[in-house]
C-alpha positions, 0 to 999 in steps of 0.5 A: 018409261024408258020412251019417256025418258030417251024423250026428255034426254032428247028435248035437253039435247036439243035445247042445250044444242039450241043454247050453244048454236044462239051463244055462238051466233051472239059471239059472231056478231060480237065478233063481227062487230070487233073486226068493224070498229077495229078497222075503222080504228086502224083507218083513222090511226092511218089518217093521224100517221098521214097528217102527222107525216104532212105536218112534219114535212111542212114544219121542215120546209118552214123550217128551212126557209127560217134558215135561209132568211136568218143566213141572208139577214145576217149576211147583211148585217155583217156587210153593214158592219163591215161597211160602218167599219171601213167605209162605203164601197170599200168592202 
């Protein structure tokens, strides 16, 4: 009787260490999977960062050249005005 016994305590450790060794491969492959969407995740927030920075850096330019033109034209005007005030060739 006790043989039976130590046999069937020894089957239920071995399918409670077979249980916990199959939950502990599926929770690394959880795992793994995680660790493979977080970086694709962390990649594509890097590329947003990337064409964020590119937009601004372009959306700076363009806005410079507005500055540069509207400082031209109002330059001219202010010739012009000047001109229909005092005549031409006098400023």
């Amino acid at each position: 009787m006790a043989e039976q016994t130590t046999s069937q305590t020894q089957q239920i450790k071995d399918t409670f260490r077979k249980a916990v060794t199959d939950h502990a491969e599926r929770v690394d492959s959880v795992f793994a999977e995680m660790a493979k969407l977080e970086e694709k995740g962390l990649e594509q927030v890097a590329a947003q960062l990337d064409e964020a920075a590119r937009l601004t850096k372009v959306s700076l330019a363009y806005a410079s050249e507005l500055n540069a033109q509207w400082r031209k034209l109002w330059v001219d005007a202010a010739r012009r005005t000047a001109e229909m005030v005092s005549g031409p060739g006098a400023v």
